[in-house]
ROFI-590509 format. One record per residue: residue number from 1; y, x, z of N, C-alpha, C in turn. Coordinates in steps of 0.1 Angstrom, whole numbers, plus 5000, padded with zeros to 4 digits. Each point is the difference from the previous one (the first is absolute). Example, Ala and Ser with C-alpha at 12.3 -4.5 7.8 and 13.67 -1.06 7.14 Angstrom:
! residues 2
<tordo k="1" n_c2="4943" n_c1="5132" n_c3="5078" ca_c2="5012" ca_c1="4991" ca_c3="5000" c_c2="5012" c_c1="5009" c_c3="5000"/>
<tordo k="2" n_c2="5011" n_c1="4996" n_c3="4993" ca_c2="5011" ca_c1="5009" ca_c3="5000" c_c2="5011" c_c1="4992" c_c3="5008"/>
! end
This chain:
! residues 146
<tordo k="1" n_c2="3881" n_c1="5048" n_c3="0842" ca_c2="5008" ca_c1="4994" ca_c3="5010" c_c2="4995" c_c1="4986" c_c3="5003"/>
<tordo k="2" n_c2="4999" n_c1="4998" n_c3="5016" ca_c2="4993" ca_c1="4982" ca_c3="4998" c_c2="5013" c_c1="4994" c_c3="5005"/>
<tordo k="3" n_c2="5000" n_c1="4987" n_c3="4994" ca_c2="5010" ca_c1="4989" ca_c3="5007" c_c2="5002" c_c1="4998" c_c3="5013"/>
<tordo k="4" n_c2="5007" n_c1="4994" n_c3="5008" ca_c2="5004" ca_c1="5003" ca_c3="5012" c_c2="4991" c_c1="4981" c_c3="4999"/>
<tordo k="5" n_c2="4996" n_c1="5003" n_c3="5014" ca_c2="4995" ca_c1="4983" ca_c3="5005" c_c2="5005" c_c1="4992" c_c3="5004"/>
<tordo k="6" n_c2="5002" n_c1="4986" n_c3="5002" ca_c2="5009" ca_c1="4991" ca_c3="5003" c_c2="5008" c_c1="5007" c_c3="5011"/>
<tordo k="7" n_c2="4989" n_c1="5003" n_c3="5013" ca_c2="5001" ca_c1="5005" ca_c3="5014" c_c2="5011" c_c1="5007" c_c3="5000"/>
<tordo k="8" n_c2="5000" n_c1="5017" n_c3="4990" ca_c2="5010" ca_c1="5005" ca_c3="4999" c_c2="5010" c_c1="5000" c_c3="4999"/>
<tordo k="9" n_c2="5002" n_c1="4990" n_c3="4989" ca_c2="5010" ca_c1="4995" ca_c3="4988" c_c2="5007" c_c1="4988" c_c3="5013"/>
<tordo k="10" n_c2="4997" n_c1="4994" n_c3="5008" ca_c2="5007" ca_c1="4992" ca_c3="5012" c_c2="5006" c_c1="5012" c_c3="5010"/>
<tordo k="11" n_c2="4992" n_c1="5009" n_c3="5004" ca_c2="5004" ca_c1="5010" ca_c3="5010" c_c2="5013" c_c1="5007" c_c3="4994"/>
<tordo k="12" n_c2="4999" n_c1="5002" n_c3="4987" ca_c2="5017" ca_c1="5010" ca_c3="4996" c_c2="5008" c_c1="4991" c_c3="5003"/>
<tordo k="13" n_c2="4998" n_c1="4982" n_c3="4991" ca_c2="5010" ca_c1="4993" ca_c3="5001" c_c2="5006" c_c1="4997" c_c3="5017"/>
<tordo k="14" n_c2="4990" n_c1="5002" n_c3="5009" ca_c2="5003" ca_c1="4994" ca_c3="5013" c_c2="5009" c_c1="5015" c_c3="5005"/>
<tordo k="15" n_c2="4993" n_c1="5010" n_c3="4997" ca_c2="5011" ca_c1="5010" ca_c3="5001" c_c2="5015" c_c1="5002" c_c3="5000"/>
<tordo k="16" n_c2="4999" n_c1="4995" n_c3="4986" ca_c2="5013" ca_c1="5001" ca_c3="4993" c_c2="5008" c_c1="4987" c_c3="5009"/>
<tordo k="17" n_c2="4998" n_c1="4988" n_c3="5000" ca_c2="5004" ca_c1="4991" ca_c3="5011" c_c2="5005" c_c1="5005" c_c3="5009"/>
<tordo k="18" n_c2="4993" n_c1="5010" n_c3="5007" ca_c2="5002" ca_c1="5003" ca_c3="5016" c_c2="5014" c_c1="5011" c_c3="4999"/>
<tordo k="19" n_c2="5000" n_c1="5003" n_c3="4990" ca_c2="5009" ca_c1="5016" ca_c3="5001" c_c2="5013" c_c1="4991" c_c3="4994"/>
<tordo k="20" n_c2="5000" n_c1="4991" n_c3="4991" ca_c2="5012" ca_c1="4991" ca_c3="4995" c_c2="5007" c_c1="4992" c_c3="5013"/>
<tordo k="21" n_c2="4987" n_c1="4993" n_c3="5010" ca_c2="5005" ca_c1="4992" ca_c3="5010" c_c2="5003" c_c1="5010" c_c3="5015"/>
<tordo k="22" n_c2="5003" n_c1="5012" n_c3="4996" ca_c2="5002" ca_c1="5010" ca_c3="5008" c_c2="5009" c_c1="5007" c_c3="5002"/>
<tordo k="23" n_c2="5010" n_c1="4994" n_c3="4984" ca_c2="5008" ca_c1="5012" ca_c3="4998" c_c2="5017" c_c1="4992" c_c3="5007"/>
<tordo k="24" n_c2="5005" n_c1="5008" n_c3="5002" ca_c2="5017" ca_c1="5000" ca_c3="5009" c_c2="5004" c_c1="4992" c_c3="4989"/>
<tordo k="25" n_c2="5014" n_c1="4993" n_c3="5004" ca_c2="5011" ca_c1="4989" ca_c3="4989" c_c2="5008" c_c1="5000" c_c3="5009"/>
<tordo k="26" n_c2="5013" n_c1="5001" n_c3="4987" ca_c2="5014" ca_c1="4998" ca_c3="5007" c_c2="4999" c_c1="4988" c_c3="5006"/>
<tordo k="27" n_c2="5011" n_c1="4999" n_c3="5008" ca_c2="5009" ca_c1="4988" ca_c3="5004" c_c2="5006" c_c1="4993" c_c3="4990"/>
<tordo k="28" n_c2="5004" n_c1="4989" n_c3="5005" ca_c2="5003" ca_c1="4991" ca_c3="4989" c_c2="5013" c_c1="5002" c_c3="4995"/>
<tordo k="29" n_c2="5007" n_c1="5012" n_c3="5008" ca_c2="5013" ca_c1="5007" ca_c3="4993" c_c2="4999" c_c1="5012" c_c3="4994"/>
<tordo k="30" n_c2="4990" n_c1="5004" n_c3="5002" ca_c2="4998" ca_c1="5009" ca_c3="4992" c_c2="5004" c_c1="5018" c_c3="5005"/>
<tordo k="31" n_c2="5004" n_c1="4995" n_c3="5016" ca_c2="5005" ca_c1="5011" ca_c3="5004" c_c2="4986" c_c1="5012" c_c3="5010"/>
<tordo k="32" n_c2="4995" n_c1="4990" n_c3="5006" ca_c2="4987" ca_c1="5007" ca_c3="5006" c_c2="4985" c_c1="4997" c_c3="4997"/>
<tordo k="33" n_c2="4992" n_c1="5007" n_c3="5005" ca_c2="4984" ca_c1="4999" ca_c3="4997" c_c2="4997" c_c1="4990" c_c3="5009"/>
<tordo k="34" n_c2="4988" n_c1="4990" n_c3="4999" ca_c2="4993" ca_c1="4997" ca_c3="5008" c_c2="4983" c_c1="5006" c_c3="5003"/>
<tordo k="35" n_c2="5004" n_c1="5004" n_c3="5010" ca_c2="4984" ca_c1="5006" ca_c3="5001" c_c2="4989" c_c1="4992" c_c3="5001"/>
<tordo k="36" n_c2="4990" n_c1="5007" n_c3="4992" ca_c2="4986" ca_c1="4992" ca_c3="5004" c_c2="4987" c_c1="5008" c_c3="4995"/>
<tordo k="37" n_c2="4993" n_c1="5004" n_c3="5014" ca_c2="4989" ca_c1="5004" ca_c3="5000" c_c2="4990" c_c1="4994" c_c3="4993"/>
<tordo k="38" n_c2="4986" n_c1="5005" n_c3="4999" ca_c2="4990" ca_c1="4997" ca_c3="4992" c_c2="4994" c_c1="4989" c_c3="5007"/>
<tordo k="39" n_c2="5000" n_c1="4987" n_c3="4985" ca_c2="4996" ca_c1="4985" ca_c3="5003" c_c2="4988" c_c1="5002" c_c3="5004"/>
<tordo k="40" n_c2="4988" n_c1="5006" n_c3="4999" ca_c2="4987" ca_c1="5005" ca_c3="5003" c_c2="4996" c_c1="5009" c_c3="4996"/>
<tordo k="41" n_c2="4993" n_c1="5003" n_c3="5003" ca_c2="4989" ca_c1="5017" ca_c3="5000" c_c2="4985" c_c1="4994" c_c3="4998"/>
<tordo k="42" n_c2="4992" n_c1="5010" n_c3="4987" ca_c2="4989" ca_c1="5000" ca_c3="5003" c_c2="4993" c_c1="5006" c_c3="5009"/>
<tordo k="43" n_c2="4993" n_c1="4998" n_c3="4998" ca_c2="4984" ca_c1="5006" ca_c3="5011" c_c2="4988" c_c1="4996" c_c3="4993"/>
<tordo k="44" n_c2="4996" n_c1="5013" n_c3="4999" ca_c2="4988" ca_c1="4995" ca_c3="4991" c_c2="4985" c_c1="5002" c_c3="5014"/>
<tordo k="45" n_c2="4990" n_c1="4993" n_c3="4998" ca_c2="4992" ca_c1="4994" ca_c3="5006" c_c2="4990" c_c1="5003" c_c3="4993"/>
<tordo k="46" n_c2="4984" n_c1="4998" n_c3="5007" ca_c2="4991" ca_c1="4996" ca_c3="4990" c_c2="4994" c_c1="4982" c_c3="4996"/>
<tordo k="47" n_c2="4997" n_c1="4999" n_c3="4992" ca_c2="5000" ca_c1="4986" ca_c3="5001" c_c2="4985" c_c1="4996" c_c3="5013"/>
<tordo k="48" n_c2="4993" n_c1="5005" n_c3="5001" ca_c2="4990" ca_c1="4996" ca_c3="5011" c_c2="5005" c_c1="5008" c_c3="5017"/>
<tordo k="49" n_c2="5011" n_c1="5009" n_c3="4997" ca_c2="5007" ca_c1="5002" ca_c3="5011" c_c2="5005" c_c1="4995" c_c3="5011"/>
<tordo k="50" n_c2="5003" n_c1="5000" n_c3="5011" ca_c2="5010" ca_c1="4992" ca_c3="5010" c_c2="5012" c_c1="5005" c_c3="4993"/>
<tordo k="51" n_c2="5012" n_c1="4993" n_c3="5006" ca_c2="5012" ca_c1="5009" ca_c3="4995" c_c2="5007" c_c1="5009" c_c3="5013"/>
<tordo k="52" n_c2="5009" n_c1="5011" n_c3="4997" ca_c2="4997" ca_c1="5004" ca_c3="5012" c_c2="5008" c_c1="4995" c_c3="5009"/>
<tordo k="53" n_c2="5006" n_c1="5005" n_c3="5010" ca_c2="5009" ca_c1="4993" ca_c3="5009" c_c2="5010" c_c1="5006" c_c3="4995"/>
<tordo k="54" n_c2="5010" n_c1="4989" n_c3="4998" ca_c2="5014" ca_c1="5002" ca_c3="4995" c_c2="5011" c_c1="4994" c_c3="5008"/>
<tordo k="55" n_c2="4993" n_c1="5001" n_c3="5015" ca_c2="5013" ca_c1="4989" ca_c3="5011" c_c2="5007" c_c1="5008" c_c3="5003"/>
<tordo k="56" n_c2="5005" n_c1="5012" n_c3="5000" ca_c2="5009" ca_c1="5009" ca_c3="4997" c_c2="5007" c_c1="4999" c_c3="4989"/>
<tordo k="57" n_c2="4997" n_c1="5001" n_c3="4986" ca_c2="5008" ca_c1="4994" ca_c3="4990" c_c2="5005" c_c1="4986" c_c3="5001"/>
<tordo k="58" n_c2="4995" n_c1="4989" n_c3="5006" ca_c2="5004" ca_c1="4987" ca_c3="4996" c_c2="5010" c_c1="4997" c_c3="5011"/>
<tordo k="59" n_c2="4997" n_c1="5011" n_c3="5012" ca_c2="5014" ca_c1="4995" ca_c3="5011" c_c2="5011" c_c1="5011" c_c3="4991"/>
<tordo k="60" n_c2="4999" n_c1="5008" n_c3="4990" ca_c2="5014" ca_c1="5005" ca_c3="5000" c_c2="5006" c_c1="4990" c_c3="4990"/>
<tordo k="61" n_c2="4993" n_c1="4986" n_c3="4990" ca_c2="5003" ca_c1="4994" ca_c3="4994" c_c2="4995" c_c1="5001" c_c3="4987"/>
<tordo k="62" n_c2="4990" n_c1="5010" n_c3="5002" ca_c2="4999" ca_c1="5004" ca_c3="4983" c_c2="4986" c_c1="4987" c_c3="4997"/>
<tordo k="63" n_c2="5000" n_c1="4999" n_c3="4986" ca_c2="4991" ca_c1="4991" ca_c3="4994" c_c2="4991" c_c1="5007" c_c3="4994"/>
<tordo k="64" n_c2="4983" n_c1="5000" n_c3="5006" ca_c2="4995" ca_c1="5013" ca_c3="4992" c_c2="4991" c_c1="4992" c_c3="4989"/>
<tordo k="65" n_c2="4998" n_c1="5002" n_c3="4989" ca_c2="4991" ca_c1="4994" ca_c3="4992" c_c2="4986" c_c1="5006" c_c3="4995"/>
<tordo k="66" n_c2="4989" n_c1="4998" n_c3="5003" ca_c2="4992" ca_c1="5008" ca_c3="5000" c_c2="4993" c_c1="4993" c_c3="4990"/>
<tordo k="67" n_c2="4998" n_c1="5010" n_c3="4993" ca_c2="4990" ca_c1="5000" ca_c3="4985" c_c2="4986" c_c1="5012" c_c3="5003"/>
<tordo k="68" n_c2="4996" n_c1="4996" n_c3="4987" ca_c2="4988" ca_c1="5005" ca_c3="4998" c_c2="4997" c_c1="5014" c_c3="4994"/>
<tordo k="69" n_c2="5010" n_c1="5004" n_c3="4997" ca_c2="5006" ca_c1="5012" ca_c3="4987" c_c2="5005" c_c1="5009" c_c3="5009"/>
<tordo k="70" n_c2="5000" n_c1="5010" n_c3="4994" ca_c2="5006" ca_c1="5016" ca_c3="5007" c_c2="5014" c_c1="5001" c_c3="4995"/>
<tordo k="71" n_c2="5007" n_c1="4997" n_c3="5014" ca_c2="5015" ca_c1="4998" ca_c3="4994" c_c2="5006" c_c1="5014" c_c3="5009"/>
<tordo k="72" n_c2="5015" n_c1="5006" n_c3="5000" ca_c2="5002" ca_c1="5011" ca_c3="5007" c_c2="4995" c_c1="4992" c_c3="5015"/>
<tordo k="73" n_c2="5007" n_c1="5008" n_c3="5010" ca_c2="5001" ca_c1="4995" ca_c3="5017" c_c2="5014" c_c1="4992" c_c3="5001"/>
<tordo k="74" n_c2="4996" n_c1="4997" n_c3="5005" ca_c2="5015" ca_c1="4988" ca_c3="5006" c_c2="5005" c_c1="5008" c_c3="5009"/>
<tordo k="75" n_c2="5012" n_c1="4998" n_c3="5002" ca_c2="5006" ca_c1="5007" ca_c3="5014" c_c2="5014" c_c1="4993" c_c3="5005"/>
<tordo k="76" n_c2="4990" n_c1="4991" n_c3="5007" ca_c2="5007" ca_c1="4989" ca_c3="5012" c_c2="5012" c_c1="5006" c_c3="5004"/>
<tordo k="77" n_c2="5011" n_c1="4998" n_c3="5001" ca_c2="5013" ca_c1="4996" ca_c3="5009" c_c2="5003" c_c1="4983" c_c3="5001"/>
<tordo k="78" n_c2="5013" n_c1="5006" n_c3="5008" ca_c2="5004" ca_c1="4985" ca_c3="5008" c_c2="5013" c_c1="4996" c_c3="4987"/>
<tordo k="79" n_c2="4997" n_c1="4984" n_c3="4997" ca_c2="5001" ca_c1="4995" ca_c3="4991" c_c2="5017" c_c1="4995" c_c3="5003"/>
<tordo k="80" n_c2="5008" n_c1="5004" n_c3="4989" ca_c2="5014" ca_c1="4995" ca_c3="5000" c_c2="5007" c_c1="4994" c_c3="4982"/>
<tordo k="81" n_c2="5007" n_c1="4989" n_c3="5002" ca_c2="5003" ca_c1="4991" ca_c3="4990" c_c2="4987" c_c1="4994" c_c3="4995"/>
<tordo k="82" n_c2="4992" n_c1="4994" n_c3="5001" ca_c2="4987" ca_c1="4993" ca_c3="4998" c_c2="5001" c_c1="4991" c_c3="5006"/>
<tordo k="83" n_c2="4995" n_c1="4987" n_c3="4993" ca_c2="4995" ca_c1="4987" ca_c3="5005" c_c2="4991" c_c1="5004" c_c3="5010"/>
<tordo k="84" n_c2="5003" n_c1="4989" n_c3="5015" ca_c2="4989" ca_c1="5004" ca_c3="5008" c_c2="4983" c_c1="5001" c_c3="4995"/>
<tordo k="85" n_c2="4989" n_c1="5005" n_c3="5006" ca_c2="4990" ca_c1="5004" ca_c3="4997" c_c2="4991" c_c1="4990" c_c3="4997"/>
<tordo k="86" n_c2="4999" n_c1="4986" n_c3="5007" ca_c2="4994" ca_c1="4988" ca_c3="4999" c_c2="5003" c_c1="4993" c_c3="4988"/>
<tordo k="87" n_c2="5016" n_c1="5004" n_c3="4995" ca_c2="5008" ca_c1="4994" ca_c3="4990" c_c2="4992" c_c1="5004" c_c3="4986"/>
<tordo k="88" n_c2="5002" n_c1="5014" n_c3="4999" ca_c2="4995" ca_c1="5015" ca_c3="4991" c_c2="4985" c_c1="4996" c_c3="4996"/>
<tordo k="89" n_c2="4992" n_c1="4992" n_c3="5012" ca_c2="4984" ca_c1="4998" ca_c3="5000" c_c2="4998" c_c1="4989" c_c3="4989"/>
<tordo k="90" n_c2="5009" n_c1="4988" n_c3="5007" ca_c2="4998" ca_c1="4991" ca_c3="4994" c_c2="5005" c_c1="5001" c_c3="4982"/>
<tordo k="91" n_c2="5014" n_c1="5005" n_c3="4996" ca_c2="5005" ca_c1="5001" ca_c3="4989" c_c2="4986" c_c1="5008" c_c3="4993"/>
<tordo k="92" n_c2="4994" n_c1="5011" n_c3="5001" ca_c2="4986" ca_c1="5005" ca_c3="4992" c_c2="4994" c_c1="4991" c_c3="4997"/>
<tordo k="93" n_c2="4996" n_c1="4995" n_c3="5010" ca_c2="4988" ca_c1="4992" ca_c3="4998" c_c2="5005" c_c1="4983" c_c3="4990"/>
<tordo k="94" n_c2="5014" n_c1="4997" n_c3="5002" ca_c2="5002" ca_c1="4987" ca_c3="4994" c_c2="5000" c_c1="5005" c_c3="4983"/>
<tordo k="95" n_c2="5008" n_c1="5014" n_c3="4994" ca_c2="5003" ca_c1="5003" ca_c3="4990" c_c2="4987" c_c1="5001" c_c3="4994"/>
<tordo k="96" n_c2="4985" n_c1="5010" n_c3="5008" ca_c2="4989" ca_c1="5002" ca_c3="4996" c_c2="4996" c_c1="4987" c_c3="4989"/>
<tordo k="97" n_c2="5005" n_c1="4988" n_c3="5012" ca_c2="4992" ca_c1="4986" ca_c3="4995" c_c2="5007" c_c1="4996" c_c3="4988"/>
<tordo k="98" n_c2="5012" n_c1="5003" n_c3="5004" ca_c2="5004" ca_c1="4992" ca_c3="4985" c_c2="5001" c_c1="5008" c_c3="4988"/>
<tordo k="99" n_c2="4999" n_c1="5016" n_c3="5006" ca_c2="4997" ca_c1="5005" ca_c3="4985" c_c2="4980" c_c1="4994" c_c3="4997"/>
<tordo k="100" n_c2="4997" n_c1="5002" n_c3="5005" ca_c2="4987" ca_c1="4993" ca_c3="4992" c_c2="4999" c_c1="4986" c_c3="4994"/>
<tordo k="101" n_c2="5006" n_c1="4992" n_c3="5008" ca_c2="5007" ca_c1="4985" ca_c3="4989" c_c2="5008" c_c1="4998" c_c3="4988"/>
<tordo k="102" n_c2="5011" n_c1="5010" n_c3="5002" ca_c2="5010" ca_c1="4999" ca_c3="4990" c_c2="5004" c_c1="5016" c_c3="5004"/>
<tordo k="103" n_c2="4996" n_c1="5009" n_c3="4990" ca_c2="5003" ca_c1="5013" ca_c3="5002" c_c2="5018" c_c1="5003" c_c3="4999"/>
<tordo k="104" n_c2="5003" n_c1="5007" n_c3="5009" ca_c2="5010" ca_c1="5008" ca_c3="5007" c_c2="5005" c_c1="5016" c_c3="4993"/>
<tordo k="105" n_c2="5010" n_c1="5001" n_c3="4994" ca_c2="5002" ca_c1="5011" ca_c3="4996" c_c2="5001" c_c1="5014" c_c3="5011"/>
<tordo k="106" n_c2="4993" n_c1="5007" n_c3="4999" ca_c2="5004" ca_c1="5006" ca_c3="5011" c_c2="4991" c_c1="5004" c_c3="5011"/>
<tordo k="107" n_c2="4994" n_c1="4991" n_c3="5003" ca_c2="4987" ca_c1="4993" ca_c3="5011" c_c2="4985" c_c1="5000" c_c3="4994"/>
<tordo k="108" n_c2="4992" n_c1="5009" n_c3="5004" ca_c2="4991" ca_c1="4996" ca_c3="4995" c_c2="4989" c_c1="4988" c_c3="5006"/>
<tordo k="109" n_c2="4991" n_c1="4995" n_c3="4990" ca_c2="4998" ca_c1="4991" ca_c3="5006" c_c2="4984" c_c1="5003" c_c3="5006"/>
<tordo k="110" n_c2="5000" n_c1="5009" n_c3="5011" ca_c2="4991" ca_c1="5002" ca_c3="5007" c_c2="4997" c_c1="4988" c_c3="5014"/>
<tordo k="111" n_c2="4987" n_c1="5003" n_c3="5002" ca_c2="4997" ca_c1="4994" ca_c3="5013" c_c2="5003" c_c1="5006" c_c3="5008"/>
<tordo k="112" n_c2="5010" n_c1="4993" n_c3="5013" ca_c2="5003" ca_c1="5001" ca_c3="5016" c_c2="4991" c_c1="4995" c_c3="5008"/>
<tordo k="113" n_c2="4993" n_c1="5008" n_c3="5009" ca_c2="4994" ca_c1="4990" ca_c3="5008" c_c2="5006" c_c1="5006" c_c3="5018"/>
<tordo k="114" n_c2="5003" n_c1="4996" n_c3="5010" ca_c2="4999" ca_c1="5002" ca_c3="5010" c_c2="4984" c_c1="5006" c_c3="5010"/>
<tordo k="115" n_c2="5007" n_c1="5012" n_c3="5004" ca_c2="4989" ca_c1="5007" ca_c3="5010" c_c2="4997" c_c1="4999" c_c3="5009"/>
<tordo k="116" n_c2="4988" n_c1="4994" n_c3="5010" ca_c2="5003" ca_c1="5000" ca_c3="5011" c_c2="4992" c_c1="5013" c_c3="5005"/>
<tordo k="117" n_c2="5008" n_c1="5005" n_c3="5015" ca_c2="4992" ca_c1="5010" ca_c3="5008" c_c2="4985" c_c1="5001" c_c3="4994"/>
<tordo k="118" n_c2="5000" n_c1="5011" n_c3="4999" ca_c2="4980" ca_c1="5007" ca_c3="4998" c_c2="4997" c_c1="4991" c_c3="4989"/>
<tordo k="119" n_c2="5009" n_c1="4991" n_c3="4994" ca_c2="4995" ca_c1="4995" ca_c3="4987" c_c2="4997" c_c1="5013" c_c3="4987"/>
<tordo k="120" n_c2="4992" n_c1="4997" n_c3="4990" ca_c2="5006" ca_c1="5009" ca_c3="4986" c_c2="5005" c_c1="4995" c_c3="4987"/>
<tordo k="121" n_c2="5005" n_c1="5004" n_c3="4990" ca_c2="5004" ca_c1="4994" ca_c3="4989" c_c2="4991" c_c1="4993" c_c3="4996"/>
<tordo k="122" n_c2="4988" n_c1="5000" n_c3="5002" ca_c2="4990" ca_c1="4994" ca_c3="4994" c_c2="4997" c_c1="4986" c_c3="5011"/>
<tordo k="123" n_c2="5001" n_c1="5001" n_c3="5007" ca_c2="4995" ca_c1="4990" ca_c3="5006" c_c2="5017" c_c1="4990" c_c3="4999"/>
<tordo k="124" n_c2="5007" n_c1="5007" n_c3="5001" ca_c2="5016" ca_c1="4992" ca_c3="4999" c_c2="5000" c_c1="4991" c_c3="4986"/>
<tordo k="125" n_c2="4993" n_c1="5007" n_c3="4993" ca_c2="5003" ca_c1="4990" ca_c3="4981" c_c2="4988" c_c1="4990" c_c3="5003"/>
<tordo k="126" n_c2="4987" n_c1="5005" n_c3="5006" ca_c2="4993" ca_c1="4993" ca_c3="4996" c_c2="4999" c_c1="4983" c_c3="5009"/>
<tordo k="127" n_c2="5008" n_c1="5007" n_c3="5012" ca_c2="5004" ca_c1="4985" ca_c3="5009" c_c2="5005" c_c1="4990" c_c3="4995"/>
<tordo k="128" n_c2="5012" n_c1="5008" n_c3="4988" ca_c2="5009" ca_c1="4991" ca_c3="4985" c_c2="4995" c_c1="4994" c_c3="4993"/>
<tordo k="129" n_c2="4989" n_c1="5004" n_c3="5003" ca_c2="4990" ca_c1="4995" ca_c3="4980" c_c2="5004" c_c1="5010" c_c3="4990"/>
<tordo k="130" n_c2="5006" n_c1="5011" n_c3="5005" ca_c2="5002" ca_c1="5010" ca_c3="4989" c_c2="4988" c_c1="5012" c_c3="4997"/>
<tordo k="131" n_c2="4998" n_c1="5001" n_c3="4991" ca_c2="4990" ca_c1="5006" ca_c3="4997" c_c2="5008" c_c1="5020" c_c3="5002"/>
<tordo k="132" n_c2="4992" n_c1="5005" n_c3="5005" ca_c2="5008" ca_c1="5016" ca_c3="5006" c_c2="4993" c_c1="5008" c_c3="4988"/>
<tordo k="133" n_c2="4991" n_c1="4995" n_c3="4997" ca_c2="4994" ca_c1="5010" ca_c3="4982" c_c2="5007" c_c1="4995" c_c3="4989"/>
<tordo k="134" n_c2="5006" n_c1="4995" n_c3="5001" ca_c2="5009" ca_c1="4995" ca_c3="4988" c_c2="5012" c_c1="5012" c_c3="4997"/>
<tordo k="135" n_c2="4999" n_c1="5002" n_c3="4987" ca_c2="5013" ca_c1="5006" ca_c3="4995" c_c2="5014" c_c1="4997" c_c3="5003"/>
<tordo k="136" n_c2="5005" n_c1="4999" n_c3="5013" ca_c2="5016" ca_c1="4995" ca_c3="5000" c_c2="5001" c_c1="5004" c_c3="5010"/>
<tordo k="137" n_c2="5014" n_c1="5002" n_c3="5005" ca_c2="5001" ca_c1="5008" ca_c3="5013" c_c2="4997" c_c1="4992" c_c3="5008"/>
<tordo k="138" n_c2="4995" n_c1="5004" n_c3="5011" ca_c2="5002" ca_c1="4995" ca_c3="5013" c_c2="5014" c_c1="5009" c_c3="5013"/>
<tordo k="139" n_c2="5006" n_c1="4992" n_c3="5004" ca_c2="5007" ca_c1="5004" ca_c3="5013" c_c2="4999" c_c1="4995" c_c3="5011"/>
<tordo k="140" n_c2="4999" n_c1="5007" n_c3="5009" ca_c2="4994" ca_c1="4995" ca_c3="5012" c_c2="5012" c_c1="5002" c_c3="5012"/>
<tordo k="141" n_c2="5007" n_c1="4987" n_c3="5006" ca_c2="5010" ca_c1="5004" ca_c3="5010" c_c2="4995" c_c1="4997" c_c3="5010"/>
<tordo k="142" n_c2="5001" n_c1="5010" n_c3="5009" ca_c2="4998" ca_c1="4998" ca_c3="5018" c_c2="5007" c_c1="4987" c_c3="5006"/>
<tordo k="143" n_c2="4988" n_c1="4996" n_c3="5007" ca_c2="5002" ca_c1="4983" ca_c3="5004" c_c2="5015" c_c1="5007" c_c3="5013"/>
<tordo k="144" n_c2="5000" n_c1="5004" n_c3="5004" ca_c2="5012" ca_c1="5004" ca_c3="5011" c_c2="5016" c_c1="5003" c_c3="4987"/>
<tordo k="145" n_c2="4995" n_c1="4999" n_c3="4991" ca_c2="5016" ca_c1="5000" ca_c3="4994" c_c2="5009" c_c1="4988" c_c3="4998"/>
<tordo k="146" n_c2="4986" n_c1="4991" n_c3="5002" ca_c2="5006" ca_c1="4988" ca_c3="4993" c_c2="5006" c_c1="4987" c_c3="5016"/>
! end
């Protein structure tokens, strides 16, 4: 059995984030649910890939995050109880940073980088000074989310 790689070992924890920051909560009386759809969705990509067109997901609100890894399929609906989508973009990407500064329970502390059109993950880290061969996740958000 081999050890799981940083990469992976970020991808469950980012997982697990998404399905925690996904899940329904009472009201503050305790009498109803508040709903809330999924804070993001992966999409997995190739790292020397474009990503694909996701302007049908991002007008129904959804936040897609595209990684490098074979994750299931996402399956876009229109987004209810969720911080708007610009909000959702920016919150990843600030937590990314400060879990790499001062690690975050919860958060892994992978690299965010912003995608632009016909960009790929690779070219998006390496605009950062992030190195895209490095063991640590990379996430790649579509420049239209933000």
């Amino acid at each position: 059995m081999t050890m799981p790689t940083l990469a992976e070992t970020q991808l469950r924890e980012l997982t697990a984030w998404l399905v925690a920051s996904s899940q329904d909560e009472r009201t503050p009386l305790g009498n109803d649910f508040i709903r809330h759809d999924d804070y993001g969705q992966l999409v997995t990509v190739g790292l020397d890939d474009p990503a694909p067109d996701l302007s049908a997901a991002i007008a129904l609100g959804c936040l897609p995050l595209l990684v490098a890894h074979d994750v299931p399929a996402a399956t876009f609906t229109a987004i209810e109880g969720q911080a708007k989508l610009d909000e959702r973009a920016q919150h990843v990407t600030w937590l990314s940073g400060a879990a790499i500064s001062d690690p975050l329970r919860g958060f892994p502390a992978c690299q965010v980088v912003r995608v632009a059109d016909g960009q790929t993950l690779r070219q998006a880290a390496a605009a950062r000074g992030i190195d895209p061969d490095a063991d640590r996740l990379i996430v790649g958000i579509p420049a239209a989310c933000f």
